[in-house]
N, C-alpha and C positions, 0 to 999 in steps of 0.2 A: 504493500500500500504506500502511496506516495506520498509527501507530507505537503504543506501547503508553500513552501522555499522551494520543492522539487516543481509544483508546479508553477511557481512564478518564471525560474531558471527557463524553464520548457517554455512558456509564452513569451519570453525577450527572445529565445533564440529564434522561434517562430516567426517575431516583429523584424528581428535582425536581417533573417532571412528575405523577408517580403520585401522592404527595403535597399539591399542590396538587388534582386530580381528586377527593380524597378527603377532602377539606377538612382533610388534616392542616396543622397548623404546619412550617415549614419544618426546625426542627429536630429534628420528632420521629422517636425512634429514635436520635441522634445524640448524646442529653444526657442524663447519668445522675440518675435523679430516685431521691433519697431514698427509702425506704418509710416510710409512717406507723409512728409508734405501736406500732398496731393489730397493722397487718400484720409487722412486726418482732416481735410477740409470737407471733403465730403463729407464725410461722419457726423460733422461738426453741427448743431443745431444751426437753421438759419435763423436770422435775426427778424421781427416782425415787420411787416410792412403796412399793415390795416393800424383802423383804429377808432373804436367808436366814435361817431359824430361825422363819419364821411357821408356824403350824398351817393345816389346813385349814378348821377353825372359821373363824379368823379371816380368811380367803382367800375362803371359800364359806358366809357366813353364813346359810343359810336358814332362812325362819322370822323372823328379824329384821325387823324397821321399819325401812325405812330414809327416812330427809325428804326432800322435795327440794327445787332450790332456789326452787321457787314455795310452798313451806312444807308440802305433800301429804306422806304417810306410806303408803309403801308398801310390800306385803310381798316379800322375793325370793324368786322361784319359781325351778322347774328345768324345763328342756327336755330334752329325749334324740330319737336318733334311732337309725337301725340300727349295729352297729357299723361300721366301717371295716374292710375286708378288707384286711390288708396281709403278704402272704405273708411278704416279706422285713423286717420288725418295720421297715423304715423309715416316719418319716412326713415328708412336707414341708408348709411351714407356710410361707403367702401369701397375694398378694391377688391371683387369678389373672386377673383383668382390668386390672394392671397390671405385667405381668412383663417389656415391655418396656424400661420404663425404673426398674425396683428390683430388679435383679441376681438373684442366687441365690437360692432360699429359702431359710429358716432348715429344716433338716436334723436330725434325730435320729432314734432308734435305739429302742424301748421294747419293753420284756417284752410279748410273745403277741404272736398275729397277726391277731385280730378285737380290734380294739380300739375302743373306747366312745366316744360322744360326750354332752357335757351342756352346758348355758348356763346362766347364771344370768341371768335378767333380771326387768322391774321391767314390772310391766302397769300403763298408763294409761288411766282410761278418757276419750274424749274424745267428741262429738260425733257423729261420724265412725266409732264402734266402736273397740276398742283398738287402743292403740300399743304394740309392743312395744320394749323397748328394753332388749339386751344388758348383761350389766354383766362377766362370766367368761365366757371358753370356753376350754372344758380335755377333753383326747383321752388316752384312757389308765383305767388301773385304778390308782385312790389307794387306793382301802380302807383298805390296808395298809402304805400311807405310812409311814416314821420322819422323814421330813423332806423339807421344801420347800426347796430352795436356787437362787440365782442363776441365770443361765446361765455356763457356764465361760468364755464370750469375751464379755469386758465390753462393754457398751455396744449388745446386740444386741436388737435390739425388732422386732416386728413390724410392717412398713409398709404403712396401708390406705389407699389413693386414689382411682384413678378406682370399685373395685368395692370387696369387702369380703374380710372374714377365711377364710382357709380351711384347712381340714387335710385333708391329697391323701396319698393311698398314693403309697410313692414307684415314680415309671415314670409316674406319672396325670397328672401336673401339665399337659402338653400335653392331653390329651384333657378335660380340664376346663374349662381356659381356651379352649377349642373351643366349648363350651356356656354358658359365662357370661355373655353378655350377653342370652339368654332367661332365664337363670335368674334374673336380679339382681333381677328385680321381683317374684318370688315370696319369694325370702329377705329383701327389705326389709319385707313383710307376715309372715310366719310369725318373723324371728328366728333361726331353724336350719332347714337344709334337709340332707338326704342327696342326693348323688348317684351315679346308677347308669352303667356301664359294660357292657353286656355281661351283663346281669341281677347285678352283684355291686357293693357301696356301695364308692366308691372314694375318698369324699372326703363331705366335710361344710363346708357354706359358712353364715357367722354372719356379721351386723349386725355395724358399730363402732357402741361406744357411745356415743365423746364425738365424730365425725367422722373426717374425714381426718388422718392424724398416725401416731407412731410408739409404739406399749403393748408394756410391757415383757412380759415371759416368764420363767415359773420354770419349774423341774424338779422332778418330787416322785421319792422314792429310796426307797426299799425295804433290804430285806437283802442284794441283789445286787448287784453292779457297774452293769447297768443300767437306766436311768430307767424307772419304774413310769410317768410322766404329763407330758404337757405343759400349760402354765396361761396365759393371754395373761388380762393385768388389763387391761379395756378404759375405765376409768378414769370410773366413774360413782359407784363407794361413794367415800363417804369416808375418808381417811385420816388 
């Protein structure tokens, strides 16, 4: 019988083995190597660029020129699709091709129960036919906005990684990310996509703008207690 040194001994040599086989270096895996730079910036939180008290003007400036950083001047347009069926005025807000590993969605609650979708993005024309690229997407009725504010629990952003941005009737979130990985190569081309359930829009899946990363999120408010809209800055204007 072996003892449990015997089998430690037996599982390094194993590692050793695999290792070597694979032309790794002996230590790799074993030594903490620094991140560049680079990759430390990525990492790094961004800094916020909302802030309660902005107008919608300023949030969803359409019609504006906006530069880019290859010095192009482009105008931002609006997308829309059907509305969002959402009986119980929930909506969740995620990247539904990556819910296994970025917890809960962000949650809320907003006046009526067909609720709107829009984008704001930036058409490129390239070689290749346009590029679309998101710059807002916002679910909900603003019209009648008195004010865009925060989210009430600091620090809460929207997180898009392996897929993209989505706003899901709440109950849909599983039946979505069921379909998302057919869908993701249509909404990288179109920009905004609806999705259907059962013949009924249950969700609306948007581009990130600046990549994988965390964009913050307001709430636009009305006269009632509850949110008129939700707004995800996907961080291509400038601020």
């Amino acid at each position: 019988m072996t003892t449990n040194d015997d089998n430690l001994d037996f599982l390094s040599a194993v590692m050793a083995h695999t290792k070597e086989a694979a032309g790794l270096p002996p230590g790799w895996g074993d030594v903490h190597v620094p991140l560049s730079p680079e990759e430390e910036l990525e990492d790094a939180p961004r800094p916020p660029r909302l802030r309660t008290g902005m107008t919608t003007a300023e949030l969803l400036p359409y019609g504006d020129r906006v530069t880019t950083p290859d010095g192009r001047e482009l105008r931002l347009e609006r997308l829309t699709c059907p509305p969002i069926q959402a009986p119980g005025h929930g909506i969740d807000v995620c990247d539904p091709a990556s819910l296994e590993w970025q917890g809960q969605p962000i949650s809320v609650e907003l006046r009526g129960t067909a609720q709107p979708v829009e984008v704001a993005v930036l058409r490129h024309a390239t070689p290749r036919g346009d590029l679309i690229q998101p710059v807002m997407a916002v679910v909900g009725t603003f019209s009648k906005n008195t004010l865009w504010v925060e989210f009430p629990v600091a620090g809460i952003r929207l997180s898009i990684d392996a897929g993209c941005g989505a706003f899901i009737a709440r109950g849909q979130v599983a039946a979505v990310a069921e379909r998302i990985e057919t869908l993701l190569p249509s909404v990288r081309d179109a920009g905004l996509l609806a999705v259907e359930v059962d013949s009924a829009v249950v969700g609306a899946l948007f581009e990130s703008g600046d990549g994988p990363g965390g964009y913050e999120v307001m709430l636009g408010r009305g006269q009632g207690g509850r949110p008129t809209a939700l707004l995800v800055d996907l961080r291509v204007l400038p601020r």
